[in-house]
C-alpha positions in Angstrom: 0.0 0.0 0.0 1.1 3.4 -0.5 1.8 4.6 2.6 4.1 2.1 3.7 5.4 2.2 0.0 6.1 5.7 -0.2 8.3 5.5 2.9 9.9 2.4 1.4 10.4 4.9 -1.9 11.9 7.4 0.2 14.5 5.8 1.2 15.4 4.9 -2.3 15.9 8.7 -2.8 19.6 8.3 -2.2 19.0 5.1 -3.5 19.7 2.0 -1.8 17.0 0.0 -1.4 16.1 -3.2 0.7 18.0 -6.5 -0.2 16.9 -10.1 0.1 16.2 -13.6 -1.2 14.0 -16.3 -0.6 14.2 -18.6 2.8 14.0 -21.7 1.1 16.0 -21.7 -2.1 19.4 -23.9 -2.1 23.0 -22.2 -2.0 23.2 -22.8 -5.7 20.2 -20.7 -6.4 21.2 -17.7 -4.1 23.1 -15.5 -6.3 26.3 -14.4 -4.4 27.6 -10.8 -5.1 30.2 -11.1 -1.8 32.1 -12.8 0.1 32.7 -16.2 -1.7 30.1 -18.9 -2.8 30.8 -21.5 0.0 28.9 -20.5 3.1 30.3 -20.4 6.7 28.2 -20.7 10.0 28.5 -18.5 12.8 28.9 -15.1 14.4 27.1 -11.3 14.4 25.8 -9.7 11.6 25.8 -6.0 12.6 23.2 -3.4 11.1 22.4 0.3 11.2 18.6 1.9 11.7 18.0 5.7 11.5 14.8 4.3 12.7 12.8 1.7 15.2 10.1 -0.4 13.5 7.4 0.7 15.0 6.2 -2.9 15.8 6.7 -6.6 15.1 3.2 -8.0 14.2 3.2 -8.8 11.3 -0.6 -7.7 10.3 0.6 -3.9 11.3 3.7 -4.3 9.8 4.2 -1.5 7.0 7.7 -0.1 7.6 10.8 -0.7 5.9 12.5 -1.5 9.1 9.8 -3.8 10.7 9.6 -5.6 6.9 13.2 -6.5 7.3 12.5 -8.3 10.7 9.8 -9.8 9.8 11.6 -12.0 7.5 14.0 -12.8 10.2 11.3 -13.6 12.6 8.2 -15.5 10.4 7.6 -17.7 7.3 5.1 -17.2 4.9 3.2 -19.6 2.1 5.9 -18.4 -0.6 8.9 -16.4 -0.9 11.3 -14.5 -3.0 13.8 -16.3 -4.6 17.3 -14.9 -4.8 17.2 -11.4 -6.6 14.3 -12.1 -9.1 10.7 -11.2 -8.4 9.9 -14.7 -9.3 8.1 -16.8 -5.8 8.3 -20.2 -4.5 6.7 -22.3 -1.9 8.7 -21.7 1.9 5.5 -22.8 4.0 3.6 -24.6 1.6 4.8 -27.7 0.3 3.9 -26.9 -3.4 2.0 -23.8 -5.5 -1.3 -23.4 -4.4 -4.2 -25.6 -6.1 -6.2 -23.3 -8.2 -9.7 -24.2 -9.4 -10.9 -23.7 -12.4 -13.1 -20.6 -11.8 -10.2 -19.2 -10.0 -12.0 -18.8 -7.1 -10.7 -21.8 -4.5 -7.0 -21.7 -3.4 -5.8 -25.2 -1.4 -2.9 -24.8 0.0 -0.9 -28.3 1.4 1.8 -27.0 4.0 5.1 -27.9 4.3 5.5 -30.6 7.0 8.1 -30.7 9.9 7.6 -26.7 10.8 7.2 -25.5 15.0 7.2 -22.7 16.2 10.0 -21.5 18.1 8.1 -22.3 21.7 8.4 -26.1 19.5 4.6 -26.2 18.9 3.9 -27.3 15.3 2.7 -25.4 12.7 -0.8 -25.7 11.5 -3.3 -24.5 9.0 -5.8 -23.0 11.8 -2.2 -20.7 12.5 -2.7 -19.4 9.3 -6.0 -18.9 9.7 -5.9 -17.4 13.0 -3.1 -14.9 11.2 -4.7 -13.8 8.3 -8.2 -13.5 10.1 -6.5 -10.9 12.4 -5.9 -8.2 9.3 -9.5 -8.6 8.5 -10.2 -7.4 12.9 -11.4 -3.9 13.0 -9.3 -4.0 16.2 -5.9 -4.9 15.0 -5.7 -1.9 13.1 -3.9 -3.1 10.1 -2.7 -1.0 7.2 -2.8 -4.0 4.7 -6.5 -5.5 4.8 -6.6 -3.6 1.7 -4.5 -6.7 -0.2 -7.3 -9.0 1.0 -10.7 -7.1 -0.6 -10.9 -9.7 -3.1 -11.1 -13.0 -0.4 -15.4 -13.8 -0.2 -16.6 -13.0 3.1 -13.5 -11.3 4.9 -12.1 -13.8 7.1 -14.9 -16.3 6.9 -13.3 -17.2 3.7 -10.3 -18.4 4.8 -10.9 -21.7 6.7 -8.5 -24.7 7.5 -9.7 -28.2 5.3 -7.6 -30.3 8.1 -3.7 -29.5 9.8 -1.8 -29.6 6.7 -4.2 -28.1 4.1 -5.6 -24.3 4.2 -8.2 -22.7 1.7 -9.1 -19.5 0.6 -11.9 -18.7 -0.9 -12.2 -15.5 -3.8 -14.9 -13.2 -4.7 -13.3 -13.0 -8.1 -10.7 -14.5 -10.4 -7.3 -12.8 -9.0 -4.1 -14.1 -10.8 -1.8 -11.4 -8.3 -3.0 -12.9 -5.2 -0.3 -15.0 -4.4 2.0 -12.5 -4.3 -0.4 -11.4 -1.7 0.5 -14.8 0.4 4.2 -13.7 0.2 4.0 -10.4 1.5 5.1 -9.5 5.6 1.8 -9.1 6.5 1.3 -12.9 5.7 3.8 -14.4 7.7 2.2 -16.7 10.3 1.6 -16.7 13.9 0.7 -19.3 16.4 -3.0 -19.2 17.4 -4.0 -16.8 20.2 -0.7 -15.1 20.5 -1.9 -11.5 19.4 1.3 -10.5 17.3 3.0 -8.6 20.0 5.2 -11.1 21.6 6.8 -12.3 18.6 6.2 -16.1 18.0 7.0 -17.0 14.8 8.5 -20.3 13.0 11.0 -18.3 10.7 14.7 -19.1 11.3 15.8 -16.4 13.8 14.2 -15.2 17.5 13.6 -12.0 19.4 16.3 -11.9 22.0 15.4 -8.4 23.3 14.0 -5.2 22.0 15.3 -1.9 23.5 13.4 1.3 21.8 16.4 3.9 20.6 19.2 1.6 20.6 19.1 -1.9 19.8 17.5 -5.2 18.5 19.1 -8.6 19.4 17.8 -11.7 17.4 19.4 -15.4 17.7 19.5 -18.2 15.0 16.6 -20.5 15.4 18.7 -23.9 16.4 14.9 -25.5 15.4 14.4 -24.1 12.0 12.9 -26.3 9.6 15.6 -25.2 6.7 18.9 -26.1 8.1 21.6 -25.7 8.3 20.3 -21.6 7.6 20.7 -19.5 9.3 24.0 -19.3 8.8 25.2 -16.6 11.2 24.1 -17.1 15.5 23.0 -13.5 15.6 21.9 -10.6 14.4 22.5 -7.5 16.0 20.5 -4.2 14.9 21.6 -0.6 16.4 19.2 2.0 16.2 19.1 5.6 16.4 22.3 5.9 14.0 22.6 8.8 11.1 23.3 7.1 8.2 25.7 9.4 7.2 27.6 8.0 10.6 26.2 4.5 9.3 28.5 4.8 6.2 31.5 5.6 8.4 31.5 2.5 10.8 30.7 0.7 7.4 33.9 2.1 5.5 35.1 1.3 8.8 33.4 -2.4 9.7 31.9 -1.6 12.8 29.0 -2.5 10.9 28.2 -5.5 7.7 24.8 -3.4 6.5 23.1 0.0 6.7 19.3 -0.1 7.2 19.2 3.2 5.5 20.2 5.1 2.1 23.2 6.5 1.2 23.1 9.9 1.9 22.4 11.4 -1.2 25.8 13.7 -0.7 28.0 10.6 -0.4 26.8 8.3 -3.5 29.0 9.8 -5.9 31.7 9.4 -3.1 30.3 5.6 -2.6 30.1 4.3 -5.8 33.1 5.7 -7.6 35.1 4.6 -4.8 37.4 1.4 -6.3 37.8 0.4 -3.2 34.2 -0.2 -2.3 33.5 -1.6 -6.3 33.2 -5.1 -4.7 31.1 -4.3 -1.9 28.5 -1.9 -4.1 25.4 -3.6 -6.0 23.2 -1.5 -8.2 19.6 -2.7 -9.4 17.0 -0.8 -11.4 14.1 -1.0 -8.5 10.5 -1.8 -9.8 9.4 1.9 -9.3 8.0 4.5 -10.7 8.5 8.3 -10.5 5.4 10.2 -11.9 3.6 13.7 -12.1 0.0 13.8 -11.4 -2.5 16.3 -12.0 -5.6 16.5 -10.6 -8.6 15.4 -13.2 -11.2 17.0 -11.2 -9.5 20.4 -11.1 -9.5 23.6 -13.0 -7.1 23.4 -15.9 -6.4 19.8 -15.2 -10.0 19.0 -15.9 -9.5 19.7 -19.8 -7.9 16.3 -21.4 -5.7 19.1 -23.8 -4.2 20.4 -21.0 -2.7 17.1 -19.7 -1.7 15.8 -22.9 0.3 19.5 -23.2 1.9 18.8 -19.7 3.3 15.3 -20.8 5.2 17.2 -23.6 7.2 19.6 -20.9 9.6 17.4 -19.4 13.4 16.1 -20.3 13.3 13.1 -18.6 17.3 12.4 -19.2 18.2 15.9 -18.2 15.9 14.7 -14.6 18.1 11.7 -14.3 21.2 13.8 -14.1 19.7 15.6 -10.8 19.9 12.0 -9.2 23.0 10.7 -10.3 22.0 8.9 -13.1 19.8 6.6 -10.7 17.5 4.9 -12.6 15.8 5.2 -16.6 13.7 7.0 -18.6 10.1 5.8 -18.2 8.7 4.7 -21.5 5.6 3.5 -19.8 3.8 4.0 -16.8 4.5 0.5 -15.2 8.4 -0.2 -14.4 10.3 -3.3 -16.0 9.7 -6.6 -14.0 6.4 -5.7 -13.5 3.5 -8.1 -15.2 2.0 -6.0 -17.7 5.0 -3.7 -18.6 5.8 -3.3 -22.4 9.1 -2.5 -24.0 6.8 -0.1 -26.2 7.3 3.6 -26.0 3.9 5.2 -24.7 5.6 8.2 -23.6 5.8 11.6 -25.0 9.8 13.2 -25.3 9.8 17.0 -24.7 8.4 18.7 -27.4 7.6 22.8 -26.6 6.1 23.4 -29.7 3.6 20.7 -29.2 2.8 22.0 -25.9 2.6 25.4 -26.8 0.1 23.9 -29.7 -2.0 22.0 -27.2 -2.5 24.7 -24.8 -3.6 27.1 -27.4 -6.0 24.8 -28.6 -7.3 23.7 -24.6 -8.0 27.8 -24.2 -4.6 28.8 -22.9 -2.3 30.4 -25.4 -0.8 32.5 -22.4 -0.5 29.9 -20.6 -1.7 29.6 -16.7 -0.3 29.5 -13.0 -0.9 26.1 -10.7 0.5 24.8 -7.4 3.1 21.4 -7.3 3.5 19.5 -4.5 6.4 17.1 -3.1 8.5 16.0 -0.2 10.7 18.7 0.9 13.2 16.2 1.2 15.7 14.7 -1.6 15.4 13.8 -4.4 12.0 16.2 -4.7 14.3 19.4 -3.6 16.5 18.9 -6.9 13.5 17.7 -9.0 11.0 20.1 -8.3 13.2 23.5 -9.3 13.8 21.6 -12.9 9.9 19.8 -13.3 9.0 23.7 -12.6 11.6 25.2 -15.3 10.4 22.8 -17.8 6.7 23.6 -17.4 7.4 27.5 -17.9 9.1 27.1 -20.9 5.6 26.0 -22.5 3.9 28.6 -20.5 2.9 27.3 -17.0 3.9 28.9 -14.2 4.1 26.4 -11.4 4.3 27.1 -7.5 6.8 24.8 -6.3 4.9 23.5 -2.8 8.0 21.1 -1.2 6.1 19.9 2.3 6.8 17.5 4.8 5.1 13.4 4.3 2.2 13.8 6.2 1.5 16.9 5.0 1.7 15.6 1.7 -0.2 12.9 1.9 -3.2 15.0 3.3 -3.1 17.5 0.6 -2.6 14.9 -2.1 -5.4 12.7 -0.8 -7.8 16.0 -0.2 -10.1 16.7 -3.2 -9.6 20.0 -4.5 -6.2 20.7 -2.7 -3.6 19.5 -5.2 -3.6 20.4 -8.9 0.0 18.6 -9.5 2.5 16.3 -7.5 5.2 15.4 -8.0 5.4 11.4 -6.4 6.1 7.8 -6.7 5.0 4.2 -6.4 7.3 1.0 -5.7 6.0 -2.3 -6.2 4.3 -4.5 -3.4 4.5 -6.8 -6.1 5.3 -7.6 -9.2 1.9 -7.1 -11.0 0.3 -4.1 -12.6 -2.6 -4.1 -10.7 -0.5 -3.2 -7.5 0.3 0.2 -9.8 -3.7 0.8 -11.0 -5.6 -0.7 -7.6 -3.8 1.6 -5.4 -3.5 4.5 -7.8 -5.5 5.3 -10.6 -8.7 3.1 -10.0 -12.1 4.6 -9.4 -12.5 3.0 -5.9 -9.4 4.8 -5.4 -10.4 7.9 -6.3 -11.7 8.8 -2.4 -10.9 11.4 -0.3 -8.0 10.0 1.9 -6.8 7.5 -0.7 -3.5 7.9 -3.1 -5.4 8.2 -6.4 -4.3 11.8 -6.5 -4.9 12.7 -10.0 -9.0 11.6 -8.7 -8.9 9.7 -11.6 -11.7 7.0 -12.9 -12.0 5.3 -16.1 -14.3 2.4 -16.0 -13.2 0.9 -18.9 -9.3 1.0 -17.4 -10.8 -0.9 -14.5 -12.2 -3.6 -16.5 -9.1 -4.0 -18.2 -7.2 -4.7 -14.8 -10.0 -6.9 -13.9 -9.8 -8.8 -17.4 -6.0 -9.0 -16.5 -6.3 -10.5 -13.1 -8.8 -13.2 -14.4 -6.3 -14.3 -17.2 -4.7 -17.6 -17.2 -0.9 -16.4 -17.3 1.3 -13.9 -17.3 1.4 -13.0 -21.1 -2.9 -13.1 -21.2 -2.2 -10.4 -18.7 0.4 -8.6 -19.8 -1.6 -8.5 -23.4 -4.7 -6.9 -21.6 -2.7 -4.6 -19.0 -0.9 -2.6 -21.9 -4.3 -2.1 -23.2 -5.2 -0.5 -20.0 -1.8 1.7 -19.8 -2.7 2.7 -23.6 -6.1 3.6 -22.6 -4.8 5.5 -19.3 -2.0 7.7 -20.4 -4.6 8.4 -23.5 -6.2 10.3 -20.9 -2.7 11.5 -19.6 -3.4 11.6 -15.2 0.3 10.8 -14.8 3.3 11.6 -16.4 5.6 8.8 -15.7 9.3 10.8 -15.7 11.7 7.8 -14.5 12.3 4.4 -13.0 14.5 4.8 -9.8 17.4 2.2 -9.1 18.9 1.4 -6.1 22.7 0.7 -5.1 23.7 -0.8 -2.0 27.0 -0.9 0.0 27.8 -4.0 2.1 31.0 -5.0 4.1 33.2 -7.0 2.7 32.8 -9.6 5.6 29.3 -10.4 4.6 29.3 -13.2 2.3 26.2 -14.2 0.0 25.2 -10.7 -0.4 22.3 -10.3 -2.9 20.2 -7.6 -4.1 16.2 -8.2 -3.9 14.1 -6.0 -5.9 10.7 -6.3 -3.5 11.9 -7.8 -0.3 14.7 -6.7 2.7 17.7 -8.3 3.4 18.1 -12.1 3.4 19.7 -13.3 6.6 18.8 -16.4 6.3 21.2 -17.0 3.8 24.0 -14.3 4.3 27.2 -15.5 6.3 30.4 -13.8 7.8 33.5 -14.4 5.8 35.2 -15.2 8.7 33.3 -17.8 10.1 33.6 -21.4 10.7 33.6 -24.2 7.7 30.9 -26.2 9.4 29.2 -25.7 12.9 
């Protein structure tokens, strides 16, 4: 969801990302960028948080630092593998049985799994877990994901210990990406989520808010020999400018955070650090939006004008060169993205042109909004240079998040912003559902242009009913034809992120959705077998 994904983005804005890999793969399928392909067992991983999560259950979960200790903590159905998008069973013993209407997922679990208290794992866990984001009274950010299961929670129901079943109100071809998000990880039955009790391969040790988290390898996990390291040790509270440092140093194997945006040049032309630095183009997306329901923004001429204005390469310069020009509104990776060019390069003339003809041939004055943090502080001054060469005189608006997020979200209050979306998953409708649908389009939601097309809505449903990935894909770029037709976003770039790592973590790989992989990262300098 958008709010936990526009944190997430943030923190691509001096762009490293998250890392990570799925639980279950074997050593041959986890892609090692450091430290060696053999693993080693034992000792401390050391990390750095600006930040504490601000909890541990996993059906509140929407942060980027509780997302990577989540992983540590729980298992869920399915899993990334390595540093593709592409999932596999880690819970469940196989993919889920579909039926034929695509309405009945059965689900056989892997056998063998406890808990770390040593009770087993059982389908009525799952149930229990997933019923509690559906509980007014948890409060959780994500019951959004789980609109589409028939009935809420009642459709979720356990056939017998080893075999779960979800029931679907419609044909949903994304949903189990759903099953391998945070939020699904399981829980054992009456726990409540906030004493962690989870079955994934490390446990809490202690928790102290402002300084440190302490988890230990599960000796009881069901994939050994991983873990590989005994511990993991998290300090919190630390700049991540002062991160860097004790990195450069190695004080610390992984920074929680970015690179500041002032050191990545530094970082990455460093040759000393060229071992230790991983770059990968992230499945986002930077856009402009403009507000349909809004004076100029509500004439379709006036739009099309705007998606002439901007230099997109001349944009990638301000951030380093992190990322690509967007050719489409979805980013690569995604289900539904096309290699076809459905963007419009600068053109002033053209702009000029459509203006004129919308009933502006001296042009007008609006308001843009962004973070007042970067990247937006070096975008913003440029987006608004480009727009006055065709005549618009924007009023650059750089606010704080949650002032952005209430202005953006408020009907009448925007008439541009500049913003971004990264992938919950890899599927298009993660992109349209959140962002551009008509149920969307609501006072408090992240459809900010207030945008609805019906028939753009049908498309994504079409999509999510098809049979495989190219059936969607075919049906989604019809719905990104028909959408930037109407021109509510001006996708501008995809962002990248590049990550730094010490060179005493070994089996270091990048993940483009999840966060780090502990499960299968080891210290260079440990032991040859435990």
């Amino acid at each position: 969801m958008a709010a936990r994904k526009l944190i997430l983005a943030a923190l691509l804005s001096g762009a490293v990302g998250l890392t990570a890999a799925c639980a279950g793969t074997s050593d041959a399928d986890s892609p090692a960028t450091g430290g060696g392909t053999t693993a080693k067992y034992g000792g401390t991983m050391t990390v750095a948080y600006q930040s504490d999560p601000k909890t541990f259950d996993p059906a509140v979960c929407y942060d980027a630092t509780c997302w990577n200790n989540m992983r540590m903590l729980y298992d869920r159905l399915y899993d990334y593998t390595g540093d593709t998008m592409n999932i596999a069973p880690q819970a469940a013993s196989a993919e889920p049985e579909v039926s034929a209407d695509g309405l009945t997922y059965t689900i056989k679990l892997r056998s063998g799994m406890t808990f770390s208290d040593g009770k087993p794992v059982t389908a009525k866990d799952f149930v229990y877990s997933f019923g509690r984001i559906f509980d007014p009274a948890t409060k959780s950010p994500v019951q959004g994901f789980w609109t589409g299961v028939a009935g809420g929670a009642k459709g979720i129901t356990a056939v017998d210990d080893t075999t779960l079943q979800i029931k679907m109100s419609a044909p949903n071809s994304a949903f189990k990406y759903v099953l391998a998000m945070p939020h699904s990880s399981v829980i054992e039955d009456g726990t409540g989520g906030n004493q962690p009790v989870g079955s994934g391969p490390f446990t809490l040790d202690h928790f102290t808010p402002g300084q440190e988290i302490v988890v230990n390898r599960n000796t009881k996990y069901w994939d050994s020999p991983r873990p590989y390291v005994d511990k993991v040790v998290e300090k919190l509270g630390v700049d991540p400018h002062v991160a860097l440092l004790s990195l450069q140093k190695g004080d610390i194997d992984l920074m929680g955070d970015p690179i500041p945006a002032a050191d990545y040049l530094t970082v990455t032309n460093n040759a000393s650090l060229k071992a230790q630095t991983t770059t990968i183009v992230k499945p986002s997306t930077y856009f402009v939006t403009m507000n349909t329901k809004m004076k100029p923004f509500d004439n379709p001429k006036v739009r099309e004008a705007v998606s002439y204005a901007f230099d997109r390469n001349f944009l990638l310069k301000l951030v380093a060169g992190q990322g690509k020009p967007a050719n489409e509104y979805l980013p690569p990776g995604i289900t539904g993205y096309t290699e076809e060019k459905l963007t419009h390069d600068q053109d002033i003339a053209k702009a000029k042109q459509l203006l004129s003809e919308a009933g502006y041939p001296n042009g007008f004055s609006t308001e843009m909004y962004s973070w007042n943090t970067s990247p937006w502080t070096a975008l913003l001054p440029q987006l608004q240079q480009d727009l006055a060469k065709i005549g618009i005189t924007v009023n650059a608006k750089p606010v704080q998040q949650s002032a952005f997020f209430d202005l953006a979200g408020t009907p009448g209050k925007a008439p541009m912003t500049l913003t971004f979306w990264v992938a919950d998953y890899p599927d298009a409708s993660d992109f349209y559902q959140a962002l551009l649908s008509c149920a969307a389009a609501i006072p408090g939601g992240q459809n900010y242009p207030f945008y609805c097309n019906k028939n753009v809505d049908d498309l994504v449903n079409k999509a999510l009913a098809a049979k495989d990935n190219a059936a969607a894909t075919e049906v989604y770029v019809q719905a990104t034809k028909a959408m930037l037709a109407d021109n509510p976003v001006v996708p501008l770039y995809y962002g990248s992120k590049t990550e730094v790592f010490n060179k005493t973590v070994g089996g270091y790989h990048s993940q483009p959705i999840w966060g780090w992989d502990m499960t299968n990262y080891w210290k260079t300098d440990g032991a040859a077998s435990r």
